[in-house]
C-alpha positions in Angstrom: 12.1 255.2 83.4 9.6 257.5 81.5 9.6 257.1 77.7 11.6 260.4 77.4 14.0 259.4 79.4 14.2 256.2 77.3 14.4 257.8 74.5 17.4 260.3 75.5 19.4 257.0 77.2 19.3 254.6 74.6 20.8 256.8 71.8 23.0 258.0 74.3 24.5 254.6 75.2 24.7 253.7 71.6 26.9 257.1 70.4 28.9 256.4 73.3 29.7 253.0 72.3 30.4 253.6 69.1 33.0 256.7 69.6 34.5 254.0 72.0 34.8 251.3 69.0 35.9 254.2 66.7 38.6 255.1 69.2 40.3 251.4 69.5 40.4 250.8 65.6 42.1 254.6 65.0 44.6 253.7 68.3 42.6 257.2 69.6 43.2 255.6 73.1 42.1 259.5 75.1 38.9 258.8 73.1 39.0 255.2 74.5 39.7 256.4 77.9 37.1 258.6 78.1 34.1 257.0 75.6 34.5 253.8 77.5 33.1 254.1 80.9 31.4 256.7 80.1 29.0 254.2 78.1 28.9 252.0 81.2 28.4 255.1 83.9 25.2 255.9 81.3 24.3 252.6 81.6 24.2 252.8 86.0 22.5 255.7 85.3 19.6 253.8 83.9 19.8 251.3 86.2 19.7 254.3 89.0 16.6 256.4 87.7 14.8 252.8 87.1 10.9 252.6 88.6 10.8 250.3 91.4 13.1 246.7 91.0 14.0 246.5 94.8 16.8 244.6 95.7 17.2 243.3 92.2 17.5 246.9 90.8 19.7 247.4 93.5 22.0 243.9 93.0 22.3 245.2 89.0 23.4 248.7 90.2 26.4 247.2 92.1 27.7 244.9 89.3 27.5 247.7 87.1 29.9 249.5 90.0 31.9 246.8 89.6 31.8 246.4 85.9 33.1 249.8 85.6 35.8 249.4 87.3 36.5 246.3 84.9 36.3 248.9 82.4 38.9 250.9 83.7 41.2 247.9 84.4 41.0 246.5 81.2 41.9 249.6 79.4 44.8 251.0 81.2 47.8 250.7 79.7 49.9 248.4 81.8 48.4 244.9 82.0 45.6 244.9 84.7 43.8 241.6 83.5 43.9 239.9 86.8 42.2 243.2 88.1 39.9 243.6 85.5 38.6 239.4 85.7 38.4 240.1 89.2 36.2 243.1 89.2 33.9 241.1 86.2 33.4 238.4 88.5 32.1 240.0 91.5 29.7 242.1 89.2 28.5 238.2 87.9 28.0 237.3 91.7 25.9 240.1 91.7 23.8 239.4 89.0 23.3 236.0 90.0 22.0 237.1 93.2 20.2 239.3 91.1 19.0 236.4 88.9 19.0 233.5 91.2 15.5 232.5 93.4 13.4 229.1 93.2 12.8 229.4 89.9 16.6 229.9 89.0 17.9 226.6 88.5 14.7 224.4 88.0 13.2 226.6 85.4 16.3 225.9 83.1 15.2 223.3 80.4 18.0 220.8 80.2 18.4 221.6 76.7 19.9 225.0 77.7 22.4 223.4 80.2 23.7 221.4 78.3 24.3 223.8 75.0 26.1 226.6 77.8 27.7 223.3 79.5 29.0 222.7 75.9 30.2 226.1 75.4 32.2 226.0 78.9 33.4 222.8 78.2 34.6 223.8 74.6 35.9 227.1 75.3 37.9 226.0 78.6 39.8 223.1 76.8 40.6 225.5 73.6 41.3 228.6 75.7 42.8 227.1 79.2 46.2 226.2 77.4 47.1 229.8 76.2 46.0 231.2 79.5 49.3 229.8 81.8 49.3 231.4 85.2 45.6 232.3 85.0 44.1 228.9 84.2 42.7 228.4 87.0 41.3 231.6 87.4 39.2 232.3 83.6 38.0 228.4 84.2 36.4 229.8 87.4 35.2 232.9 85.8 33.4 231.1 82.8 31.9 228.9 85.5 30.2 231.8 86.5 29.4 233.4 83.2 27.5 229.7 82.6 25.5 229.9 86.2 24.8 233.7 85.2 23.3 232.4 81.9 21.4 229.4 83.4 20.3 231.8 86.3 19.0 234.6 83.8 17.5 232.1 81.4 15.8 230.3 84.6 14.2 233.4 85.8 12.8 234.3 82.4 11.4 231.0 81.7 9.6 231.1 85.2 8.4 235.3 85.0 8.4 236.0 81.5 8.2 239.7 80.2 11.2 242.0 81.0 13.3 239.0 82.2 14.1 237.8 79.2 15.8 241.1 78.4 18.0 239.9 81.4 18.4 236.7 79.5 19.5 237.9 76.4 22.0 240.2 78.0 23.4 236.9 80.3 24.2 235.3 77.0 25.8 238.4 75.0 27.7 239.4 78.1 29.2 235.5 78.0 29.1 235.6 74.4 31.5 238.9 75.0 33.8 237.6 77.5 34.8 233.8 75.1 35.8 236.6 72.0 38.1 238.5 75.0 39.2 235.3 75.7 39.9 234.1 72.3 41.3 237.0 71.6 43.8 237.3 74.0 45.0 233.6 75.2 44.7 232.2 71.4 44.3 234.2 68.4 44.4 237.9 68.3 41.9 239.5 64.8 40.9 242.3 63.8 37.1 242.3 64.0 38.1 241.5 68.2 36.8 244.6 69.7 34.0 245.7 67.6 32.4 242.1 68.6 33.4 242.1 72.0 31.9 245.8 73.1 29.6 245.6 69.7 27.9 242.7 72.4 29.0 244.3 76.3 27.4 247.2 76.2 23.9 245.9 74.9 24.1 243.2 77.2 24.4 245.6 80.0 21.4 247.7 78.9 19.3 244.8 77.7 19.9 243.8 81.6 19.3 247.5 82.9 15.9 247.3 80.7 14.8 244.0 82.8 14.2 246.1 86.0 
């Protein structure tokens, strides 16, 4: 990605996302509908015109696909949750494969296992009772949020330099997902959706800039 183009994506992303916050706190839900994946499709777009990455550019191209259509599920009107945690967890399959490699899981210090392990743990027993049916299913999907954030943390500890952008972006997108899940299985507030996409849609960029 040439400076210009950097230059013209980033501010892009960020209007985007904003018109999309600005849409969900005035109920402007066509503004929603349309501001919302927009912000992601202009984050694949970076992801697409990226120089070089190889199969890891190509691995974070896919979970954007499939983040998208997260997106779009998680914004409809009728309830399309189980649709929308499906679609997030095959896009963090992806980026594990995008993260994972030798250095993945031995270059984590145990220090930062043990704080996400924490986090898991802590979340899971304070949100799991709210969640009813789909217990089963958010504790498997913030078991993969913590293997994406040990994965991403892993590689950048081993290769340094862009990867920690990767990193960062792991931990936001978790960070994103536990105030969904707050917000929905145990205590709906106000400041909900500007924290939750005020985080997603950096994390997806910051993990777009790592290529």
């Amino acid at each position: 990605m040439t400076t210009i183009q950097l230059l013209l994506w980033l501010p892009a992303i960020a209007l985007s996302a904003l018109a999309t916050i600005d849409g969900e706190y005035r109920g402007r839900r066509r503004q929603v509908y349309i501001c919302k994946p927009l912000t992601t499709a202009l984050i694949l777009l970076g992801a697409l015109i990226a120089d070089g990455g190889g199969a890891y550019r190509w691995l974070i191209v896919a979970g954007l696909v499939f983040s998208l259509a997260g997106d779009v599920f998680l914004m409809l009107p009728r309830d399309r949750f189980r649709e929308g945690l499906v679609s997030f967890a095959v896009a963090h399959l992806l980026y594990i494969g995008a993260f994972a490699g030798g250095w993945a899981w031995t270059g984590v210090p145990a220090t930062a296992w043990l704080v996400l392990l924490a986090v898991w743990a802590a979340f899971s027993a304070v949100l799991l009772p709210g969640a009813r049916g789909l217990r089963v299913p958010v504790a498997l999907y913030g078991a993969l949020l913590l293997l994406m954030a040990g994965a991403a943390i892993g590689r950048a500890d081993a290769l340094g330099g862009p990867a920690w952008w990767a990193a960062v972006g792991a931990v936001l997108f978790a960070f994103s997902d536990a105030v969904i899940g707050w917000n929905k299985f145990l205590r709906p507030f106000r400041a909900a959706q500007a924290l939750i996409l005020g985080s997603y849609f950096p994390a997806q960029a910051l993990i777009v800039l790592s290529i």
